[in-house]
N, C-alpha and C positions, 0 to 999 in steps of 0.2 A: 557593832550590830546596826547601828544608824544609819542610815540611806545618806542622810545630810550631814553627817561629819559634826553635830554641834554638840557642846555640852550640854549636856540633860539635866533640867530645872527640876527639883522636886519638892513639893511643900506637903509639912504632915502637920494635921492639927489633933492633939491626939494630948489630953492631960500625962500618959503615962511616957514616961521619959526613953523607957526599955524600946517602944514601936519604932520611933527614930533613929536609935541607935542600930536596930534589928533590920532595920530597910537599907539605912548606908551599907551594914556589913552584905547585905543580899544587890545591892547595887556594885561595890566594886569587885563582888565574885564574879556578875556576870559583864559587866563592861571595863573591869580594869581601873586604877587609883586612879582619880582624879579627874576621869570622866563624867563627873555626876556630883552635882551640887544640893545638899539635902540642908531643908532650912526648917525647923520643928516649931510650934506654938502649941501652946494650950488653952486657946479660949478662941471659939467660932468667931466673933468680931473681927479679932485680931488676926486670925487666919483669913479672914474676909478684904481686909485692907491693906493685904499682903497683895492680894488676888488683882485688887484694883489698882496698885500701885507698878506691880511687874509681872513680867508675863513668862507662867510656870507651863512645864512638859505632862507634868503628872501631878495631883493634888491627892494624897491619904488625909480620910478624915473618919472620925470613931464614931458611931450613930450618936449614941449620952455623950453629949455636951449640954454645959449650962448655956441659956439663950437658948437661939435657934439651935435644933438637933440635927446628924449628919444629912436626913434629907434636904433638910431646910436649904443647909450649904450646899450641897448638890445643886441644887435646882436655880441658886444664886449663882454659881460659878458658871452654870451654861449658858447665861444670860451675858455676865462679865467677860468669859473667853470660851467661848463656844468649841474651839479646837484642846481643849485644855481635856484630858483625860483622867477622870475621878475612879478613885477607886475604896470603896465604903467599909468601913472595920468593924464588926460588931461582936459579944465575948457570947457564943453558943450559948444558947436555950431552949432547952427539949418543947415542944410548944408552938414557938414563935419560930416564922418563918421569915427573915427580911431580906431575904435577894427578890422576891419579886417586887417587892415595895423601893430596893435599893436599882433596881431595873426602870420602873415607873418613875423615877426620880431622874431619871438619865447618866447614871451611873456608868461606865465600861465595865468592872469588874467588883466582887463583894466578896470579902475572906472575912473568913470566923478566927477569934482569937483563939487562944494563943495564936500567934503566927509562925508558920514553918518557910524556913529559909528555903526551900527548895518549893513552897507554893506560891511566895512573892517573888521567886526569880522567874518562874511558867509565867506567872500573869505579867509582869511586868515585860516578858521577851513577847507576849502575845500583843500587848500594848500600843513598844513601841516600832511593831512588826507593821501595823495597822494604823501606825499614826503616820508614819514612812511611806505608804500604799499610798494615805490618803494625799498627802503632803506630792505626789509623783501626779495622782488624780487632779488635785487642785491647779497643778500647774499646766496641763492639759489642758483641763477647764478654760485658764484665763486664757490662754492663748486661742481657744475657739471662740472665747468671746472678743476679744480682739479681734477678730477674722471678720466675725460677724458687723462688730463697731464701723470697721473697715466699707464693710458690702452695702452697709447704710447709709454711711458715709456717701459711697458711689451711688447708690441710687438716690440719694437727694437728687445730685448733680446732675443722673440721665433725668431727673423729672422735670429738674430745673432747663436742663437742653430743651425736654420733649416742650415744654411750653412757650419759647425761644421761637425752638421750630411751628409750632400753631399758629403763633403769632405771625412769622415769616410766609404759612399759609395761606393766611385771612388779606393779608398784602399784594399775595403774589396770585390771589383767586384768578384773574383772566390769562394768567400765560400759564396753561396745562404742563406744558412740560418743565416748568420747575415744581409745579406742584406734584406729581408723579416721582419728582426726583426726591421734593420732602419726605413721599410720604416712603421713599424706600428707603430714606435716612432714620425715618422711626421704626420701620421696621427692622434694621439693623440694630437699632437704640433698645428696643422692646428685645429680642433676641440675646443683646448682651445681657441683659437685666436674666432673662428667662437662664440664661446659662450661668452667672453668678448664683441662681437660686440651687442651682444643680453643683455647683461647685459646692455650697454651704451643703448640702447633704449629703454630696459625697464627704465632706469632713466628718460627720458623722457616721457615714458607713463604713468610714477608716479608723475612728478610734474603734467602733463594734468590731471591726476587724484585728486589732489590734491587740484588746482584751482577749480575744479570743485566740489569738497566736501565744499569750503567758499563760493563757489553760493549757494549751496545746502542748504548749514545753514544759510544766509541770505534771503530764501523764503519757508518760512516755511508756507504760503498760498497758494504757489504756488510748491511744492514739487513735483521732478521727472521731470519738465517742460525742464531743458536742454535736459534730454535723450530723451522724448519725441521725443523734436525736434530734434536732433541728427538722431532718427530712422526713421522719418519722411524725412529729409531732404535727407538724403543718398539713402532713396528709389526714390524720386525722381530723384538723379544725376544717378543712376541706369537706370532710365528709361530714359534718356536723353543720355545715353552710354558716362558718361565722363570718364575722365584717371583715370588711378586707385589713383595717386597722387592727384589729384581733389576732387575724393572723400574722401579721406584722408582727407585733408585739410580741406574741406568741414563740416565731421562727430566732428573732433578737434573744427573747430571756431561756429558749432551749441553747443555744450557741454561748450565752454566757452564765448558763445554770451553777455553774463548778466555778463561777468568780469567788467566791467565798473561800474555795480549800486552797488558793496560792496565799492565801493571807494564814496558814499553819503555820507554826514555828518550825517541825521538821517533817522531814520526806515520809518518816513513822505514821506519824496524824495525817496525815495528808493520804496515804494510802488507806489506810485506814477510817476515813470518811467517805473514800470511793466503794464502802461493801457497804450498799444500803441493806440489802437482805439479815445483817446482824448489827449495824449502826443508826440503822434509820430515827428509832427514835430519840437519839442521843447526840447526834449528830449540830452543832449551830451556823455550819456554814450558810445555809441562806440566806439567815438574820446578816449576817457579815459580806455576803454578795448585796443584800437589800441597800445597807449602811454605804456600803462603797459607790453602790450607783445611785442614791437619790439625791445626790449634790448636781447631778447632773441634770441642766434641762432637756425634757425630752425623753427621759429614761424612768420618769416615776411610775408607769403601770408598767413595765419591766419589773421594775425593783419589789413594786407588791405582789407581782409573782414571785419572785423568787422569793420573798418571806414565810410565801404559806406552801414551798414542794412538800415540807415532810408534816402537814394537816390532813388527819386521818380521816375520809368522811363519815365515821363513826365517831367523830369528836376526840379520839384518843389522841391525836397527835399532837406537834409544838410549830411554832411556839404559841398559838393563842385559844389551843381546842377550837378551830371551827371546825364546821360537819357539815357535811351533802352541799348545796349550793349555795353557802357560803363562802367557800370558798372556793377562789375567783376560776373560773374555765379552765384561763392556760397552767395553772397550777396544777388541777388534777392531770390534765393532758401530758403535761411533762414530767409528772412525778413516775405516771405509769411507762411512757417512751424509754423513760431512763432507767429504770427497773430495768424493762426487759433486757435492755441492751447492757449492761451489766453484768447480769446473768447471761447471756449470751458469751460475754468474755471470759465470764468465768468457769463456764460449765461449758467449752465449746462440743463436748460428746455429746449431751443432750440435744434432741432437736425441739425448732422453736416453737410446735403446736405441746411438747411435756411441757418446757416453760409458760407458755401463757396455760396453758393449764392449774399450773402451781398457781401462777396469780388470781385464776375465775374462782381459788377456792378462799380468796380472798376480798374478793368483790362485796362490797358494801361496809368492807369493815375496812380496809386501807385505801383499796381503789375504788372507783365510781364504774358501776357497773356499763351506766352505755358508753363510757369511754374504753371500757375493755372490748365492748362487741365492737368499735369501730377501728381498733389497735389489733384485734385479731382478722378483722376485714383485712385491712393494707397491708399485711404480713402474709396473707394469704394472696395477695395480688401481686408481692415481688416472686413467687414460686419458677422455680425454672420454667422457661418456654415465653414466660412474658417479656417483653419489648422492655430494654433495660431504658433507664432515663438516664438522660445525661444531666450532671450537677455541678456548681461552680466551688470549687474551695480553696484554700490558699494550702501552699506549700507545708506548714504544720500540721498540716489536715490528714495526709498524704498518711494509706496505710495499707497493709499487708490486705491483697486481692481484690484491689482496685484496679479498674479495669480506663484506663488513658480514653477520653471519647476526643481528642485533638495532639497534634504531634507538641510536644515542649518545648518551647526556646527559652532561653536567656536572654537576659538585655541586651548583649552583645548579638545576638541574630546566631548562636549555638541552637543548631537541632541537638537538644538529648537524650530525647527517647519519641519513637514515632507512636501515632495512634493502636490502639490496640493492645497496646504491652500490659501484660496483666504484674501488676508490682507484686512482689515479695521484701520480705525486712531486709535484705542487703540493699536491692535497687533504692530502695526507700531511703536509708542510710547513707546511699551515695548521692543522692540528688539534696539532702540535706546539704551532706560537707560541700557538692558545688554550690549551693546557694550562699554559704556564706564569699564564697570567692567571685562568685557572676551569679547574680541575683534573677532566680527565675521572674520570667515575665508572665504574670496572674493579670487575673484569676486561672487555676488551672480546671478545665472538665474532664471530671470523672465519671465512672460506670460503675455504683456501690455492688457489693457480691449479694448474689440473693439469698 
């Protein structure tokens, strides 16, 4: 199940001897003997300086303990090993509610006792499903900041040249034509500098591209459905005149909205997350897109959008009940984009003025009403007869009545397919299998169907 091949650390602090023994048997059903090392205590201390002594995969701990209680330890472990994933025990009480309090404690997951073998092997395949994502993320990470380390590095050195050359200037003041020649040395010096800063962003535009190619390949029903909404969404913050950052922000966390459902443990959950129309309010993938990208710099007003897509602006929603303008723009903007489009897949017999219909009967109470006048605006302005735009997307993007605005090559300088070609799921199917053999050359432009 492990991405990284290691054996998996587990510590329970738990006075009752049975939860230990009930986790090991739930551990080698689902990884196999001898995969997984379960080490039990019964007193929070002592599980405490376990914590600080070596470095565990997964921590169970029972809320009543003497000393500190399970939150206590919670909130000590995330401090101690911050990558370390807790999962809180408490024995049912009609009454008392403690997953939210075991949530606010920074918890992963909270089971009620008794414990069912078949709920500690869900949570724990959820776990170490999302511990693996992160651990693949974190390595990403380091390596763009190495990039970065790198390009700072460099640019000391052009500053340290550029003041070289000034100096070389203020010497060489009466003979113009090596001054002229300095100063087109700085400008080639300034130049590189300017094009390293365009390299560091395209690293960035290539991991966003990148996330977005592991959506891509986990909705293979649903194919093209981020860029959709991406082009959808952006038209809208257009028509609402946000900041150009906003819409940035905006077009980013619509293209990576569904980062949350590759972290499901099966293809089941995962399709099944994709019908907001009967899952929406049940649904915690965002929180788990949110989670995944705020380790990254540069991606935290992304990640707070994707926290609050399924917040109702009638306060019903999750995960934190906000309502109306609370919660944040591109959140309602994409909640609705992705609705529609959805439902469009889903109901392709239906046309799209029945659908946003269904949704205006919903307005104020899931959706923000002027976000709907301006989602039924731009939908009404792809209508046949209007001037198609042409759009940039990568090769997972690539779906059924898309219309080619430039001919395809491959790396190899392969025409294979000319402008104009309207795709269907075979062509589609077949420019996938060449790509893994001659890797098309992207971004590709396309002409979305209206």
């Amino acid at each position: 199940m492990s991405l990284t091949g290691k054996e998996k650390k587990i510590l329970v602090i738990d006075p009752e001897s049975g939860v230990a023994e009930g986790i090991r048997a739930a551990l080698a059903a689902e990884l196999g003997e001898g995969e997984a090392r379960v080490l039990a205590t019964a007193q929070a201390e002592a599980g405490l300086q376990k914590v600080r002594a070596e470095r565990w995969d997964v921590v169970f701990s029972v809320i009543a303990l003497g000393g500190p209680d399970g939150f206590e330890v919670c909130r000590r472990i995330r401090k101690l090993q911050p990558r370390a994933s807790v999962i809180l025990l408490s024995t049912y009480q009609a009454g008392r509610d403690d997953a939210l309090q075991a949530w606010a404690a920074g918890a992963e997951a909270y089971l009620a006792k008794p414990l069912k073998p078949g709920e500690i092997r869900y949570v724990l395949r959820t776990v170490f499903k999302v511990a693996d994502l992160n651990h693949a993320l974190y390595e990403k990470n380091r390596q763009l900041e190495t990039s970065l380390g790198q390009l700072k590095n460099f640019h000391k050195n052009l500053a340290s040249l550029n003041n070289e050359l000034r100096s070389d200037k203020k010497r060489l003041a009466a003979n113009l034509k090596d001054m002229e020649e300095l100063n087109r040395q700085l400008e080639d010096k300034n130049a590189q500098i300017s094009s390293m800063i365009e390299e560091l962003s395209g690293r960035f535009d290539s991991t966003e591209a990148l996330l977005a190619s592991i959506i891509e390949l986990h909705q293979s029903g649903h194919r093209g459905h981020s860029e959709r909404v991406a082009r959808l969404s952006v038209a809208i913050a257009e028509k609402m005149k946000l900041r150009n950052y906003q819409i940035r922000n905006i077009r980013t966390a619509a293209r990576l909205h569904e980062l949350g459902i590759v972290a499901l443990p099966t293809e089941a959950l995962r399709q099944e997350a994709l019908d907001e129309r009967k899952n929406r309010k049940y649904n915690t993938h965002p929180m788990v897109g949110e989670m995944l990208l705020k380790g990254f710099p540069g991606f935290e007003l992304v990640a707070d959008i994707l926290r609050h897509l399924h917040e109702n602006v009638d306060g019903s929603g999750t995960p934190d009940g906000l309502y109306g303008e609370q919660i944040p723009v591109g959140s309602r903007i994409i909640s609705a984009a992705s609705y529609l489009d959805h439902s469009r897949v889903a109901q392709p017999s239906e046309s799209v003025a029945v659908l946003i219909a269904r949704m205006l009967s919903q307005s104020g109470k899931l959706f923000d009403e002027q976000v709907l006048a301006w989602l039924r605006e731009c939908v009404e302005a792809e209508a046949p007869g209007k001037k198609k735009e042409a759009l940039e997307c990568s090769v997972f993007a690539l779906s059924e009545g898309m219309e080619l605005a430039s001919d395809l090559y491959s790396e190899s300088g392969i025409n294979i397919l000319r402008k104009g070609t309207v795709l269907d799921t075979e062509i589609v199917n077949k420019v996938l299998k060449f790509h893994t053999v001659d890797p098309i050359k992207g971004p590709i432009k396309v002409c979305h169907p209206s």
